[in-house]
mmCIF file of the N, C-alpha and C atoms, coordinates in Angstrom:
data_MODEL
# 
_entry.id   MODEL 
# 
loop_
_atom_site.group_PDB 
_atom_site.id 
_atom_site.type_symbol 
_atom_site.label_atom_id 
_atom_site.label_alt_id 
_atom_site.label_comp_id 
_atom_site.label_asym_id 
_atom_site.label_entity_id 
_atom_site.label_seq_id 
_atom_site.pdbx_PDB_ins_code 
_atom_site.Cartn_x 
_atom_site.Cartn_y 
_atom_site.Cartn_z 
_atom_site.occupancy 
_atom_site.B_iso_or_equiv 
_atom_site.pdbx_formal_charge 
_atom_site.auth_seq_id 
_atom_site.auth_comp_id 
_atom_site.auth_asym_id 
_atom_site.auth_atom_id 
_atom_site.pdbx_PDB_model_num 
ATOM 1   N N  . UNK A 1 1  ? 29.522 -16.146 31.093  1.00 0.00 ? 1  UNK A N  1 
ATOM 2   C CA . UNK A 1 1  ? 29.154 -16.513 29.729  1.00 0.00 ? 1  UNK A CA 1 
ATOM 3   C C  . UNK A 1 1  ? 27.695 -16.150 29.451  1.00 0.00 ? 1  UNK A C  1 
ATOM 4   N N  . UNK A 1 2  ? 26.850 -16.273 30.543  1.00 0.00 ? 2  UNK A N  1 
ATOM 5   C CA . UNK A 1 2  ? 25.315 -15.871 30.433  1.00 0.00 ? 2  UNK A CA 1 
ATOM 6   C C  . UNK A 1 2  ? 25.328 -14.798 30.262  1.00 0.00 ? 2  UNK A C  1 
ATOM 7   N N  . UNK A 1 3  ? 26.200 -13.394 30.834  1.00 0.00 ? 3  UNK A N  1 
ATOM 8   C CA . UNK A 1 3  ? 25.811 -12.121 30.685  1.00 0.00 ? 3  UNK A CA 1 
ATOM 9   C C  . UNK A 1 3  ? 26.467 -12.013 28.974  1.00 0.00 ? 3  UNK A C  1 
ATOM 10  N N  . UNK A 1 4  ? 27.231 -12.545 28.408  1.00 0.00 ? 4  UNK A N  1 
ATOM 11  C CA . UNK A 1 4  ? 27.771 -11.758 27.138  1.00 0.00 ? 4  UNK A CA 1 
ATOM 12  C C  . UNK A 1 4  ? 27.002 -12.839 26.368  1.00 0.00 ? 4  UNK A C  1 
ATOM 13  N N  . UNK A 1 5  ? 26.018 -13.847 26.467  1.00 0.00 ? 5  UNK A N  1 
ATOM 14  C CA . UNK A 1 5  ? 24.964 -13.719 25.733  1.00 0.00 ? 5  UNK A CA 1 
ATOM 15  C C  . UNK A 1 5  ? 23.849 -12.975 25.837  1.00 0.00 ? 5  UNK A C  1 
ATOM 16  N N  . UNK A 1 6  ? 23.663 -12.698 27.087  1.00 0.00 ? 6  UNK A N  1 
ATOM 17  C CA . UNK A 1 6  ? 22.116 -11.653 26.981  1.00 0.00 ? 6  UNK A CA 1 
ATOM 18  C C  . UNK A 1 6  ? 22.349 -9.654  26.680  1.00 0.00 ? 6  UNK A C  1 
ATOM 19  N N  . UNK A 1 7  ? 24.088 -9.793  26.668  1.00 0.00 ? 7  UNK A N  1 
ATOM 20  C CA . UNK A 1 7  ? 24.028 -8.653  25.920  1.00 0.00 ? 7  UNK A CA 1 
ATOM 21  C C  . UNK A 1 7  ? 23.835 -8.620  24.377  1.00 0.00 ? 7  UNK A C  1 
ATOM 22  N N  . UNK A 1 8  ? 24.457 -9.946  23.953  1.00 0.00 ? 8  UNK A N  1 
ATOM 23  C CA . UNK A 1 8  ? 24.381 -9.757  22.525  1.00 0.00 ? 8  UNK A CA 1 
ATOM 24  C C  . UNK A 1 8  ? 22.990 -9.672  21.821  1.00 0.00 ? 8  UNK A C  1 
ATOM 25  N N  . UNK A 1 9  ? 22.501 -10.454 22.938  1.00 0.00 ? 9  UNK A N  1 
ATOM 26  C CA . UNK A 1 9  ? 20.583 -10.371 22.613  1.00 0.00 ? 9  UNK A CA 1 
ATOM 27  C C  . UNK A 1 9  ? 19.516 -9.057  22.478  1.00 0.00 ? 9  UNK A C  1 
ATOM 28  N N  . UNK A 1 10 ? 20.257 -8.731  23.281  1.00 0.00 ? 10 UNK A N  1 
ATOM 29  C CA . UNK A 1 10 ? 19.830 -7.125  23.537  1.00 0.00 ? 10 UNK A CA 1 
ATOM 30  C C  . UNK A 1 10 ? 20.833 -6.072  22.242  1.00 0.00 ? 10 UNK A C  1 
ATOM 31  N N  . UNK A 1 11 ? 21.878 -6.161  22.661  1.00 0.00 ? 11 UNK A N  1 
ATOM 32  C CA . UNK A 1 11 ? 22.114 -5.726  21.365  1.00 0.00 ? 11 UNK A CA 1 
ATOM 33  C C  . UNK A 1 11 ? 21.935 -5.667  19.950  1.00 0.00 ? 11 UNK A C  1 
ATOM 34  N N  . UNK A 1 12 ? 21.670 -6.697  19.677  1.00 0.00 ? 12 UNK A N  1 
ATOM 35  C CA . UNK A 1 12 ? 20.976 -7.614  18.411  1.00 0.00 ? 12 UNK A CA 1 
ATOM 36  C C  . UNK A 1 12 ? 19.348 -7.185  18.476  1.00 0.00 ? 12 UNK A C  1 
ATOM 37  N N  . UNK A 1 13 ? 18.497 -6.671  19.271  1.00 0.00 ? 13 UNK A N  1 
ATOM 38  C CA . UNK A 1 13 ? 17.212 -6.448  19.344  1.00 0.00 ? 13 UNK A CA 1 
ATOM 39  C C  . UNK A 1 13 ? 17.638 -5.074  19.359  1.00 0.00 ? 13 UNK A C  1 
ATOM 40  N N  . UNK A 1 14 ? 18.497 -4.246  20.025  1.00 0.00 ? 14 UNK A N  1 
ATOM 41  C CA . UNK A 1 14 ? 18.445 -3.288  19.958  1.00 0.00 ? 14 UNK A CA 1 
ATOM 42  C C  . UNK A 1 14 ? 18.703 -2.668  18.394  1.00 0.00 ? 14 UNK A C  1 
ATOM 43  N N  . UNK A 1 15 ? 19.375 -3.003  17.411  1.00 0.00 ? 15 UNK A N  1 
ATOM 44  C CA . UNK A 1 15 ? 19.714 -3.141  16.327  1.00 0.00 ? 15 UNK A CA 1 
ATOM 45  C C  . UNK A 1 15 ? 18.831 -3.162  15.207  1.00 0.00 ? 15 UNK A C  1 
ATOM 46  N N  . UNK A 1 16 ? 17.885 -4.241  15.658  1.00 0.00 ? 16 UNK A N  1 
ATOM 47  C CA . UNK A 1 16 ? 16.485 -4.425  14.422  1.00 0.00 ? 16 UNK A CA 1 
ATOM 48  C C  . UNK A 1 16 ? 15.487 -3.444  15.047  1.00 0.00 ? 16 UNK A C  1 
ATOM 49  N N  . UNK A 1 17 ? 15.290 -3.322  16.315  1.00 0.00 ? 17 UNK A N  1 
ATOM 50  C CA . UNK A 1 17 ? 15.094 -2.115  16.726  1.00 0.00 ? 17 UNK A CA 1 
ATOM 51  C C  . UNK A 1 17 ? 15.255 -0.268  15.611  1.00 0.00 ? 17 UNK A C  1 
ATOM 52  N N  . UNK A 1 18 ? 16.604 -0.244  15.918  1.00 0.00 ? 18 UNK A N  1 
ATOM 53  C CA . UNK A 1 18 ? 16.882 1.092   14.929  1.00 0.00 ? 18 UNK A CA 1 
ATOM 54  C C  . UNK A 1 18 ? 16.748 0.746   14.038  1.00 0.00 ? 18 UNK A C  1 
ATOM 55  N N  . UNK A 1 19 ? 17.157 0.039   13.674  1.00 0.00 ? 19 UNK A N  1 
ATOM 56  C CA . UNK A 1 19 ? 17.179 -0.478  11.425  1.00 0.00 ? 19 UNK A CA 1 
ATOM 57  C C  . UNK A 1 19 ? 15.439 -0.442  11.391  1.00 0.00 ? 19 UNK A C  1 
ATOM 58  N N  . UNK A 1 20 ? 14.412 -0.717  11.730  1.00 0.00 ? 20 UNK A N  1 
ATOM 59  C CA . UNK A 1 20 ? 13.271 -0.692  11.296  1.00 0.00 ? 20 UNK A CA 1 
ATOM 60  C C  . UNK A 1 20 ? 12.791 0.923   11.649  1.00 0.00 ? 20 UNK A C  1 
ATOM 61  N N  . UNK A 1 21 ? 13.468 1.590   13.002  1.00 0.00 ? 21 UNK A N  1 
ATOM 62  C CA . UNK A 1 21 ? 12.805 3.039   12.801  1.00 0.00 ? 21 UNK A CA 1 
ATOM 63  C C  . UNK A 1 21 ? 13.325 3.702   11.724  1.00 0.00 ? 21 UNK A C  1 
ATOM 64  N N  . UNK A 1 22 ? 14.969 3.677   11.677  1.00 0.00 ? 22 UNK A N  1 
ATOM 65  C CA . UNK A 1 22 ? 15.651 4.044   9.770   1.00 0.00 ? 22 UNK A CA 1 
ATOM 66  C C  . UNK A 1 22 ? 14.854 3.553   9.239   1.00 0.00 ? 22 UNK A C  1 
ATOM 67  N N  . UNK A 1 23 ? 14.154 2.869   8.656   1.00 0.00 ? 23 UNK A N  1 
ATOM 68  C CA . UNK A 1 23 ? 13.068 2.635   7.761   1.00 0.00 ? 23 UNK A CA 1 
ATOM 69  C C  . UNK A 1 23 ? 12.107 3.608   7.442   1.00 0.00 ? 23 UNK A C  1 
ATOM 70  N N  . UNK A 1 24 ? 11.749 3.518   8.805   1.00 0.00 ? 24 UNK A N  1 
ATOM 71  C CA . UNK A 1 24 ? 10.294 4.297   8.816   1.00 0.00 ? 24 UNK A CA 1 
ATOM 72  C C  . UNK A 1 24 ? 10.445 6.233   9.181   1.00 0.00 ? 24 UNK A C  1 
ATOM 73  N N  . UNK A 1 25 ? 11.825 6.337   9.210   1.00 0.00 ? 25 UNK A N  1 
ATOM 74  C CA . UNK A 1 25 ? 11.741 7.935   9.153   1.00 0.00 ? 25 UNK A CA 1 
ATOM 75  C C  . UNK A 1 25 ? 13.337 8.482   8.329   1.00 0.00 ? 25 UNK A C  1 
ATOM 76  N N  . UNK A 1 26 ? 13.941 7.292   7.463   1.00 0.00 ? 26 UNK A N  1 
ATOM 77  C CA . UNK A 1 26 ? 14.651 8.003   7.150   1.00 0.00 ? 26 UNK A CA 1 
ATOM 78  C C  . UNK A 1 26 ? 14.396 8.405   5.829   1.00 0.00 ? 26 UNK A C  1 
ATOM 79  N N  . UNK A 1 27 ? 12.648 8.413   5.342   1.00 0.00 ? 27 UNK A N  1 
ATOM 80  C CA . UNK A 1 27 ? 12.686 9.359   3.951   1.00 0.00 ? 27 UNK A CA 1 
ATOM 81  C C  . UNK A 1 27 ? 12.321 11.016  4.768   1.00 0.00 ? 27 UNK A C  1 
ATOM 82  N N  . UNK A 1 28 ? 12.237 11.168  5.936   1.00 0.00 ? 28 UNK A N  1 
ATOM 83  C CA . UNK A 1 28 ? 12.229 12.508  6.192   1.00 0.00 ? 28 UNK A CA 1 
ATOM 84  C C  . UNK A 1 28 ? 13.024 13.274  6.385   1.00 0.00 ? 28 UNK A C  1 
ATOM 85  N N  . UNK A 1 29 ? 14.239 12.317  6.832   1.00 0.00 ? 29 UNK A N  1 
ATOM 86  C CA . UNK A 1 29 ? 15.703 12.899  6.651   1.00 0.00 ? 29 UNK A CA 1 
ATOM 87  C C  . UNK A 1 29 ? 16.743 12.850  4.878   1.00 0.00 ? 29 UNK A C  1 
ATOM 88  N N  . UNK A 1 30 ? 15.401 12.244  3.869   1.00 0.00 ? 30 UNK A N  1 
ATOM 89  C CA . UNK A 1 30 ? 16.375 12.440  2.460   1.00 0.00 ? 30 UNK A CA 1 
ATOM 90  C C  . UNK A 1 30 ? 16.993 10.926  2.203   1.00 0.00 ? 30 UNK A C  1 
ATOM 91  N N  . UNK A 1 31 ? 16.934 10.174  3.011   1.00 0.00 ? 31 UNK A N  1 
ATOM 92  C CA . UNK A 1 31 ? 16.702 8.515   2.282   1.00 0.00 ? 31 UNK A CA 1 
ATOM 93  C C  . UNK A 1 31 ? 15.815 7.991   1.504   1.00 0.00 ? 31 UNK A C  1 
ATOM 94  N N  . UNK A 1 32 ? 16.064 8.052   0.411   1.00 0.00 ? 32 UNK A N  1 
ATOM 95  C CA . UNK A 1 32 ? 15.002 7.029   -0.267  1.00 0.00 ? 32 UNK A CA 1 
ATOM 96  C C  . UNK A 1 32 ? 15.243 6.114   -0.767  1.00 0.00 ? 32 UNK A C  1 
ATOM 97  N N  . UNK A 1 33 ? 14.519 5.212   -0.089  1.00 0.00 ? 33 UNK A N  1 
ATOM 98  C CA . UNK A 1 33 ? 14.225 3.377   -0.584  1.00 0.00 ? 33 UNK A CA 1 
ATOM 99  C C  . UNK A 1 33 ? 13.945 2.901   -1.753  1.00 0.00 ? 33 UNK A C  1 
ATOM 100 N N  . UNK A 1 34 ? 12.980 3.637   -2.611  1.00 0.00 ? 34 UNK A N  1 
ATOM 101 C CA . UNK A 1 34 ? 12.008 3.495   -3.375  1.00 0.00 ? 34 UNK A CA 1 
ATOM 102 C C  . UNK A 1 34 ? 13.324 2.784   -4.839  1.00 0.00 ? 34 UNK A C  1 
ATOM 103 N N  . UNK A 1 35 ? 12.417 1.793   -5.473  1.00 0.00 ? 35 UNK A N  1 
ATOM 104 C CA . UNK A 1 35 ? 13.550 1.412   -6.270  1.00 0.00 ? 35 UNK A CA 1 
ATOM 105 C C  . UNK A 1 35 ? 13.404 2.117   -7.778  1.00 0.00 ? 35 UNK A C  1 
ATOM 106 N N  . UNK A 1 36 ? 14.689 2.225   -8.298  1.00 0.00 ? 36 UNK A N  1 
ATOM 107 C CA . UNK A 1 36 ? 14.230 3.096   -9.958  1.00 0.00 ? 36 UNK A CA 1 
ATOM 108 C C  . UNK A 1 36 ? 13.508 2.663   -10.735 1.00 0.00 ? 36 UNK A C  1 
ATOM 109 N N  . UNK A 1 37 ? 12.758 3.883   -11.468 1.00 0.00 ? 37 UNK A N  1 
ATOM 110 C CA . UNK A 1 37 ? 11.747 3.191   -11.878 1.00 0.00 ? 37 UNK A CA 1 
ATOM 111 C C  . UNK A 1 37 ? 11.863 3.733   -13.627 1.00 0.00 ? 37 UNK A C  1 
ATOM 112 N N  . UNK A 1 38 ? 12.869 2.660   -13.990 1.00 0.00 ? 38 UNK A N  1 
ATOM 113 C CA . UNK A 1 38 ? 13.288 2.979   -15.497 1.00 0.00 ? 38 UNK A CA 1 
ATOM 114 C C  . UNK A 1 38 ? 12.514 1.934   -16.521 1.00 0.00 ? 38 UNK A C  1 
ATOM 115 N N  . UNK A 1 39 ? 11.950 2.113   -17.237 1.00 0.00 ? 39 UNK A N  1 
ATOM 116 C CA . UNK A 1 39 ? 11.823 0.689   -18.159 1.00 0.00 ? 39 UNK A CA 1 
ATOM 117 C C  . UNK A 1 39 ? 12.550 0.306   -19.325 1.00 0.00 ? 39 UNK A C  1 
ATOM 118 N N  . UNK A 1 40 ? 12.409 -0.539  -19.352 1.00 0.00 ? 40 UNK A N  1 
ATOM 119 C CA . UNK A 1 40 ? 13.761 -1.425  -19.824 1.00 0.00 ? 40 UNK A CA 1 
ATOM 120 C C  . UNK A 1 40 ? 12.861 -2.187  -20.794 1.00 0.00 ? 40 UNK A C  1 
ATOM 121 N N  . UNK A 1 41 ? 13.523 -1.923  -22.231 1.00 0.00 ? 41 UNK A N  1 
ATOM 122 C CA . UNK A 1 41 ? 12.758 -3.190  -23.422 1.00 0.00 ? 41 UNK A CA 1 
ATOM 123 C C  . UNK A 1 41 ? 14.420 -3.793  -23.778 1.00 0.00 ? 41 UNK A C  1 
ATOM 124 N N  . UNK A 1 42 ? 14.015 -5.086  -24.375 1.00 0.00 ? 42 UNK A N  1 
ATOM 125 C CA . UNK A 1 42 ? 15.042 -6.097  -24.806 1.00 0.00 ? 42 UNK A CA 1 
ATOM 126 C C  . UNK A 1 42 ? 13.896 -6.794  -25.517 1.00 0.00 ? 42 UNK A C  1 
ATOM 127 N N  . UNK A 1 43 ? 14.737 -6.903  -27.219 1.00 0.00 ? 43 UNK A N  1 
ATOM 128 C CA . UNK A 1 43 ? 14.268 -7.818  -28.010 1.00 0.00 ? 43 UNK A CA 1 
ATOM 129 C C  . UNK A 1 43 ? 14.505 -9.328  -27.394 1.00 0.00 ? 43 UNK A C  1 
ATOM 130 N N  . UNK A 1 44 ? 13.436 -10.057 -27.694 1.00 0.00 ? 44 UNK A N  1 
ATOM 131 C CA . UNK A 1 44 ? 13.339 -11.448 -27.468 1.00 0.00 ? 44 UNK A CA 1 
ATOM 132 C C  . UNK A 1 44 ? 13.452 -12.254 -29.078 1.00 0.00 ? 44 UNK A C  1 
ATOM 133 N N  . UNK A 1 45 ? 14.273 -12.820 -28.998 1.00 0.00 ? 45 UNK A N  1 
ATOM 134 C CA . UNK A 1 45 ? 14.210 -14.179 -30.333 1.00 0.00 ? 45 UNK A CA 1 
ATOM 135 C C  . UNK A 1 45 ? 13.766 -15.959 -29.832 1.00 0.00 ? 45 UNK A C  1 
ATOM 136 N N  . UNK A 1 46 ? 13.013 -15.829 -30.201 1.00 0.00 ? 46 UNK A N  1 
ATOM 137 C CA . UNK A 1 46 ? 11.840 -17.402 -30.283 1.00 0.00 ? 46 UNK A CA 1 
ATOM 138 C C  . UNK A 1 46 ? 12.588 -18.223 -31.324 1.00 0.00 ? 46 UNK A C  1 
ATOM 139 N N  . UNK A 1 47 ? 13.204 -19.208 -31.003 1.00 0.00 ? 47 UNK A N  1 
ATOM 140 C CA . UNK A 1 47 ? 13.446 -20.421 -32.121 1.00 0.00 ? 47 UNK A CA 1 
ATOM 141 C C  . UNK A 1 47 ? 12.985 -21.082 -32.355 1.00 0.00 ? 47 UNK A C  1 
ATOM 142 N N  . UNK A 1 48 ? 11.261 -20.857 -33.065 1.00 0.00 ? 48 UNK A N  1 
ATOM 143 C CA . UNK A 1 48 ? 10.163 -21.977 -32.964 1.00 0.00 ? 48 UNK A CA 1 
ATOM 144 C C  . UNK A 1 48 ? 10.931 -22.873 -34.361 1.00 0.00 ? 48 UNK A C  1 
ATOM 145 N N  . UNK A 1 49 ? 10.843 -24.181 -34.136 1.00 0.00 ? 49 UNK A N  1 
ATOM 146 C CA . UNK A 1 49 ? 10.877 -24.742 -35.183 1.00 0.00 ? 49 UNK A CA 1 
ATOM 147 C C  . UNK A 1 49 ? 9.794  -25.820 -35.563 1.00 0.00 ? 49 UNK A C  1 
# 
């Protein structure tokens, strides 16, 4: 039972491991993160009374 937790540990580190280097090199492979950058208006109505 100890070894198929300290694999999952390792696996699980190994994991955030890759997911943070995909981060950091997959805009050189044509991923981009970056979020759209559209602007957006919407009338607002105030019901001051």
């Amino acid at each position: 039972m100890g070894r198929l937790i300290k694999f999952l540990i390792y696996l699980i580190c190994l994991g955030f491991i890759g997911l943070v280097a995909y981060a950091y090199v997959g805009p050189f492979f044509g991923a981009d993160f970056s979020a759209p950058q559209n602007e957006i208006r919407e009338p607002v109505i105030l019901n001051v009374d």
